[in-house]
N, C-alpha and C positions, 0 to 999 in steps of 0.2 A: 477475360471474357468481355472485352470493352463494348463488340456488336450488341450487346444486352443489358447494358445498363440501364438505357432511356428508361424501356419495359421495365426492368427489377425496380427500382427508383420511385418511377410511375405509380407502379403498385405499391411501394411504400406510403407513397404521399397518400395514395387513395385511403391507403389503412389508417395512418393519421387523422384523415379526418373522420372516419368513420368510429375510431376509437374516441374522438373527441365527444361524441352524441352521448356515449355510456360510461366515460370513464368518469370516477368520483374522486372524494376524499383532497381536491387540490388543497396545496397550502396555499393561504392567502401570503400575497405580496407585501412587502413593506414600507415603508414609502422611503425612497430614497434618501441618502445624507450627498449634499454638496459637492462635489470632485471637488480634490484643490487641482490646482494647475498642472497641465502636464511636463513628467518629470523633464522632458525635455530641456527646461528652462536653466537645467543645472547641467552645464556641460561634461563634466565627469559623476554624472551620473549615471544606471543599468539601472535596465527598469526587469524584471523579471514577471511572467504573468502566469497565473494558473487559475482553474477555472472555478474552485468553489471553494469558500474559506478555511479556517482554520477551526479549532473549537477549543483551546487552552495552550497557554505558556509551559504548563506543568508538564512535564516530560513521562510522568510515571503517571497518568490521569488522563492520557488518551492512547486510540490504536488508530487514529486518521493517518492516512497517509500526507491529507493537506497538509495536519500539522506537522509533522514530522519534515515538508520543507522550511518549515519554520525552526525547528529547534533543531536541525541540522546547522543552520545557519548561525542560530547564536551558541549553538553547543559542541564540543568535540566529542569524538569516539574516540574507542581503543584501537580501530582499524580503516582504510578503506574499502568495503567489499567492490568486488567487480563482479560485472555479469557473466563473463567467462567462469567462474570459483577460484578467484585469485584474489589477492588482497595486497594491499601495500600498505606501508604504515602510515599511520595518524599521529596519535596521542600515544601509544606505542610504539617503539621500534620496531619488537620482536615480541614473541612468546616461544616458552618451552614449554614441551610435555615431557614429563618425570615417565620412567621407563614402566608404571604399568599403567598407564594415564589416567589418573588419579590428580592429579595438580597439574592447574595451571598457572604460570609463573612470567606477565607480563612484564617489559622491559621499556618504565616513561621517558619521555623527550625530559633532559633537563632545561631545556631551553623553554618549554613552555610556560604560560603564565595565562590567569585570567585580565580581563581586559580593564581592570583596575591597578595592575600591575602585580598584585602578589604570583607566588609561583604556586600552581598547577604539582602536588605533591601526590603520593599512593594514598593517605589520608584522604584525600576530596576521591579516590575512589572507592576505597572503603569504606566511607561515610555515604556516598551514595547506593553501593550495595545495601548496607545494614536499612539505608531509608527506603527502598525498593521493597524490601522484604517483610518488613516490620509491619506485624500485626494490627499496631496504633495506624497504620496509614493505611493501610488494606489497598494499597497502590494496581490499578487496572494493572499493569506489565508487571506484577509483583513473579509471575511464572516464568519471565525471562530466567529468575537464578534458579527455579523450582530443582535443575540437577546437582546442587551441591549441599553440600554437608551441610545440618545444621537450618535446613530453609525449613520455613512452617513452625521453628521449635519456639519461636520466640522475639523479642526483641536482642535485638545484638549476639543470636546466636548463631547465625549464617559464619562459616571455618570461611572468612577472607581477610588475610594479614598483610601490613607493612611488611615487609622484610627490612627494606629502607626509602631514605626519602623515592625514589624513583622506580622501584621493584615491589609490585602486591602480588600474591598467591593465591589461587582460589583453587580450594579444596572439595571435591569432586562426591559423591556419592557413591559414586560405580563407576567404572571406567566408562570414559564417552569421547567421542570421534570429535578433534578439534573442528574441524570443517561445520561439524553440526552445531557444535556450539557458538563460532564465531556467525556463522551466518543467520541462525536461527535464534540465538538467546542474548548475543550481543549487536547484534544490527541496529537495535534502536537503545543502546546505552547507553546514552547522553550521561556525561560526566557533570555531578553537579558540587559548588561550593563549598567545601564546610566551613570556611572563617566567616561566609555571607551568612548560612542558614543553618548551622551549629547548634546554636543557642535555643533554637524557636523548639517546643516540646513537640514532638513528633505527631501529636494526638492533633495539634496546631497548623500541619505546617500546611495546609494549603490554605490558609488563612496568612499568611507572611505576605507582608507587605513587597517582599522581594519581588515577587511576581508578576505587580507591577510596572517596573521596569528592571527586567533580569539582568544580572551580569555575570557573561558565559564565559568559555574560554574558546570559543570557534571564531570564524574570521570574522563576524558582524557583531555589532555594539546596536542593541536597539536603540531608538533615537521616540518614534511616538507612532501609533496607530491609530486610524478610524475601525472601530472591530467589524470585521467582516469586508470591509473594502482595502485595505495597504497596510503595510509597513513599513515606518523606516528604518533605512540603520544608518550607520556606518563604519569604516575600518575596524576593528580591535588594531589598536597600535600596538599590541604586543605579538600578536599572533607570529607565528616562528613560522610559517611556509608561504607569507602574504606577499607575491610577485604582480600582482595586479595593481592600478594606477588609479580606481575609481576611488572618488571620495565620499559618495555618498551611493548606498543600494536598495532599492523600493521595490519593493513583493504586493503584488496587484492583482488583486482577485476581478478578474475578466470573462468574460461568457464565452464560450465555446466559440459562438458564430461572431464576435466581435475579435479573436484573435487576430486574423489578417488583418486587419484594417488597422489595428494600432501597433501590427510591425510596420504597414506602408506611410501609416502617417505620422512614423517616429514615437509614438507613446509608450509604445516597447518594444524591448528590445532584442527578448529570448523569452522563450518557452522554457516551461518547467518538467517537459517530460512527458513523462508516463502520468502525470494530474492536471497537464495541461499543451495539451496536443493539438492539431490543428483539426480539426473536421474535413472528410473527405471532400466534401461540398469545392472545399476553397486551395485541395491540393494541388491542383494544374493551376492553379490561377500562381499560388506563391512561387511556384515552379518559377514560372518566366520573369519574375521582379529579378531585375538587374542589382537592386539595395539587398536584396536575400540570403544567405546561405539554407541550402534544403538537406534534410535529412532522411529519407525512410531506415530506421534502425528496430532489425531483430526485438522484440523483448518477451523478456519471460512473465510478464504481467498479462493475468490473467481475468476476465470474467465471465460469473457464475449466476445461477440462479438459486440459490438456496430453497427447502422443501421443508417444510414443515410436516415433521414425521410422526409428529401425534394428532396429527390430520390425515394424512393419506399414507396408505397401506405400500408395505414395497411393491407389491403387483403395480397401483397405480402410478409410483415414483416412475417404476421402469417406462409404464406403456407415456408416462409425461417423456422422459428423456427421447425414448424413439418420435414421438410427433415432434421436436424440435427441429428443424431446417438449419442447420449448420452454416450450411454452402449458400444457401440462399442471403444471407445477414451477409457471408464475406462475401460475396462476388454483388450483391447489391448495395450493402452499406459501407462495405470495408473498400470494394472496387479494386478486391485480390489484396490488399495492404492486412492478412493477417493468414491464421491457420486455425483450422477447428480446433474447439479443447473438449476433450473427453474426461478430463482429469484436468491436477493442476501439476503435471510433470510437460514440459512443451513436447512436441516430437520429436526435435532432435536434439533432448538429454539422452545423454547415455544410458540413465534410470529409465527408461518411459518402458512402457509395457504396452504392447501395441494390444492384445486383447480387451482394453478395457473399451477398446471401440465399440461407441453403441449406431448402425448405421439408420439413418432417416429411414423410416417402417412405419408409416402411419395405417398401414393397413394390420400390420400388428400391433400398433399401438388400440385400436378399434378392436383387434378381436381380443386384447384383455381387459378391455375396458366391457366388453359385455360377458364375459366370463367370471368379471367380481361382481356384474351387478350392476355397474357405473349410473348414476340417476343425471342424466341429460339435464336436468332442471337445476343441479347443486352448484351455485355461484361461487367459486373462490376469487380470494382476493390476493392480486399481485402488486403488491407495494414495490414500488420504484423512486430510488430517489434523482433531483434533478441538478442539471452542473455536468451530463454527459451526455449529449446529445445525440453520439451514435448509438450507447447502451438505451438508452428511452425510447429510440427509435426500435432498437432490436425487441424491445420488450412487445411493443408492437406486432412487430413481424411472430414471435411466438405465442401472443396471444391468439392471430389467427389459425398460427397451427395447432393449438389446440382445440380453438371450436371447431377445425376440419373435422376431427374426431374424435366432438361430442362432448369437451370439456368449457366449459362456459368459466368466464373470470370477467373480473372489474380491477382492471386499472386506479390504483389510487398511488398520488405521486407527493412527497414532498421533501425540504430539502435534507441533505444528507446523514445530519444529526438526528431529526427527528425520525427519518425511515430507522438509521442504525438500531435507535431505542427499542422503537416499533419490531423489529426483527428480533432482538436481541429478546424480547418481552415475550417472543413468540407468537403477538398480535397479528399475525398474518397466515398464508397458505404458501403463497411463492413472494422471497423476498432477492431483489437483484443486488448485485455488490460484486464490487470488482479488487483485486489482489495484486498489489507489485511483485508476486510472486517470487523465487530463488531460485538460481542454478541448483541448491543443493533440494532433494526432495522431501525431505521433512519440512519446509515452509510453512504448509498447508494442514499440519497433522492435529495441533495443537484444537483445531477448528471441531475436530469430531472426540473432543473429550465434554463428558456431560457435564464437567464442574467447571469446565472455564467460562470466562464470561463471552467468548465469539464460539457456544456452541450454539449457532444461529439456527440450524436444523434441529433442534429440540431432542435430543439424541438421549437416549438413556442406556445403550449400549454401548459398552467398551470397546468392542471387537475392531472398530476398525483404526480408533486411537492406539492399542496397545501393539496393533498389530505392524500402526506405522512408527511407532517409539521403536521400537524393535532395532531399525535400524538408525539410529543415533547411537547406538550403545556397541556396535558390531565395527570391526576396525576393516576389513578386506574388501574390494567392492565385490569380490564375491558374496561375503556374509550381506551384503548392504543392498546389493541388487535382488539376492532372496528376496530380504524384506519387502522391498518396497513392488516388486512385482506383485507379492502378496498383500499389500496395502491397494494399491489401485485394482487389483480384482475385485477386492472389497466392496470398493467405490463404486462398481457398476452395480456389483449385487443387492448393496443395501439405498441404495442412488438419494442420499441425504443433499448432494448437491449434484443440479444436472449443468454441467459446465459447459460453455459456448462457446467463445472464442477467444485463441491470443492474438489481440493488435499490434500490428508495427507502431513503432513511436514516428509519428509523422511530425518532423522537429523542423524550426527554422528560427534562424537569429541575423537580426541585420551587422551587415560586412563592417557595421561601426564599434562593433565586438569581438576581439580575437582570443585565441585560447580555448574555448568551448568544443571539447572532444569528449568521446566515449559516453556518448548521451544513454547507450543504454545502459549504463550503471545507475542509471539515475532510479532505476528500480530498487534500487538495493539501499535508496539512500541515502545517495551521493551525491555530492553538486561543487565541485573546486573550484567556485568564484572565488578561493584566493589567485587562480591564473587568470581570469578575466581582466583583461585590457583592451581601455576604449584606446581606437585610436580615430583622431579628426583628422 
């Protein structure tokens, strides 16, 4: 719909600044630290950039997805996920499932090693299990193992064993679908130390000096950071899949609207994805750079607007979800680069369940808003955090659809840590936040249980968590398709999140970079700058 963009755009800008007059709660600014020199100056150099920082080293102490290019980078998994639902190995070879799948029974590289040189044993992942779970630590992703034997009971009670140096088993609760587990319980299971971090009493350990300066067993050796603006690394020289030639690798937290300009002026060198994309504004422009390679890549990352539900009644969830403008956000902000989300299933998973579509109805959004009564005069507040410049934009574009009819809000924006809190706390009405989402559909389930800590919609109903567990535990994708049709029904009916839209990954890296494929995985995760090779 390119004959309309001026107009869609136009009227964006206009909202912009009109949203500027009333919107509140900004964060203040901080006053900048120094750049040091651009990476350029080191020829085997990669400068990697993404748009808003990290918030911990600690692997079991955050759910950011920023961090997580971070401890991807200095830590290994047990797998590669793909965005197709495929996987290839990591830190793993293989895994079996015992014939009533009950055990799981991973198979390590013997070749690996942390980048100190000791070797990479079933121990360093049993000890990270046991430190995941353990009470004394009360670890944010301690629910990753929450399906196996033994979790909750204690310290060192979680049934995961050495079998031998290279072979650990983890012992199951109930039978459960590998796919679910690898994608949903193991995607962010950073393997960590035990000859480094062994010793430290568990009640201690994020107080360990290791943290500091971490040493992982992924392809990067941390080197020094400025917190909030880079990091360095460089090789692990032990790492066992390292085919790339860069000697040194710098992770650079850069602003949305500054990313083209420091591919064209060499300051970097690759995007980070799905956290660090190019804004529409600057996609034709990167298009024609002759120094470029361009990307639009599929992804399954999604965002939503969370709804705080011990604020607003389902009747008003629903009539919020119909005043949303879908189409309007993609064909004006996205400029066709995405697909409405209804859900956090994309349209075309297999899982998707096309009923849960709620179609733009602002004029029923209006006649249930005066059928509960709706008070025209009741201000809510939509916290938005900043570092995404299309999602802020978008937040925009929905706040006017709701005053079309009748629902009044104030804009308060700041950055992404402190909005998380603020959501998390429940301090809000509509809170925005966006998901690397999964090929597989359980991703997003974990979200609508009232005990975990991202029950961001303030949920105290089970119904529509247990109803999407349901199918993590079912092996047939007929049992599994059941399920999850019946989870995303759910979703429209009790509308704890009204979801907006999936964006293509708008990627580009310059031609002095080779190797860089399958960018949409990078939702899942993933990022093989072991293949990255500069070439001059």
């Amino acid at each position: 719909m390119k004959h309309s963009r001026i107009s869609i755009i136009a009227l964006v800008l206009m909202l912009v600044l009109s949203a500027s007059l009333f919107a509140g709660g900004s964060s203040e600014k901080q006053p900048a630290q120094a750049a040091p020199a651009p990476a350029r100056q080191q020829s085997k150099t990669i400068t990697l950039a993404m748009v808003s920082p990290w918030d911990s080293f600690i692997p079991f102490e955050t759910t950011s997805s920023y961090s997580d290019v971070v401890l991807d980078l200095m830590y290994d998994k047990l797998f590669y996920l793909k965005a197709d639902g495929t996987y290839l190995p990591r830190l793993a070879t293989s895994v079996d499932v015992n014939e009533d799948s009950t055990v799981l029974t991973f198979h390590l590289r013997e070749d690996a090693k942390w980048a100190d040189g000791e070797p990479v044993t079933a121990d360093d992942v049993v000890f990270t299990a046991h430190l995941y779970t353990s009470p004394s630590v009360n670890a944010l992703r301690k629910n990753n193992l929450e399906p196996f034997a033994g979790f909750g009971e204690g310290d060192g009670t979680l049934q995961v064993e050495a079998i031998d140096e290279h072979t650990v088993a983890f012992t199951l609760r109930e039978p459960t679908n590998v796919d679910y587990l690898l994608f949903n319980k193991f995607r962010d299971f950073y393997i960590l130390p035990q000859h480094l971090l062994g010793d430290v009493p568990l009640a201690d350990i994020r107080n360990a000096s290791y943290w500091a300066s971490p040493v992982g067993s992924g392809p990067c050796l941390f080197q020094s950071q400025i917190s909030g603006e880079r990091i360095e690394f460089v090789p692990n020289p032990y790492y066992y899949q390292m085919n790339g030639n860069w000697e040194k690798f710098v992770l650079r937290v850069v602003p949305t609207g500054n990313l083209l300009a420091g591919l064209m002026n060499g300051e970097i060198d690759a995007l980070a994805g799905n956290v660090g994309s190019l804004q529409l504004s600057d996609w034709d422009m990167a298009q024609q750079q002759p120094g470029l390679v361009c990307m639009a890549a599929p992804s399954v990352a999604y965002q939503y607007m969370a709804i705080n539900t011990q604020h607003l009644s389902p009747a008003i969830r629903r009539a919020v979800n119909m005043a949303m403008n879908r189409q309007l956000i993609i064909d004006g902000l996205l400029q066709g680069e995405g697909v409405a989300a209804y859900g956090p299933v994309a349209p075309n998973n297999i899982y998707y369940n096309p009923e849960i579509e709620e179609p733009y109805n602002p004029d029923g959004a209006r006649a249930i808003l005066a059928e509960e009564g709706w008070d025209p005069n009741r201000t809510l507040i939509m916290s938005v955090p900043t570092g995404n410049a299309t999602r802020e934009q978008a937040a925009i574009i929905i706040q006017q659809n709701l005053a079309d009819v009748g629902i009044k809000t104030q804009i308060q924006t700041a950055d992404f840590a402190t909005h998380l809190n603020k959501v998390r706390a429940g301090d809000y009405d509509f809170g925005f936040i966006g998901s690397s989402g999964s090929p597989d559909p359980s991703e997003c389930v974990i979200n609508f249980n009232p005990d975990h800590m991202n029950n961001f919609s303030q949920l105290t109903d089970y119904t529509i968590f247990e109803t999407g567990d349901k199918g993590g535990h079912v092996f047939t994708f007929e049992d599994r398709k059941e399920a999850y049709d019946e989870y995303q029904r759910l979703i429209r009916e009790y509308v704890p999140f009204a979801f907006m839209y999936f964006e293509n990954i708008l990627y580009a890296h310059t031609t002095r970079v080779e190797g860089i494929t399958d960018v949409q995985d990078y939702t899942q995760l993933n990022r093989d700058v072991w293949n990255w090779t500069i070439v001059e």
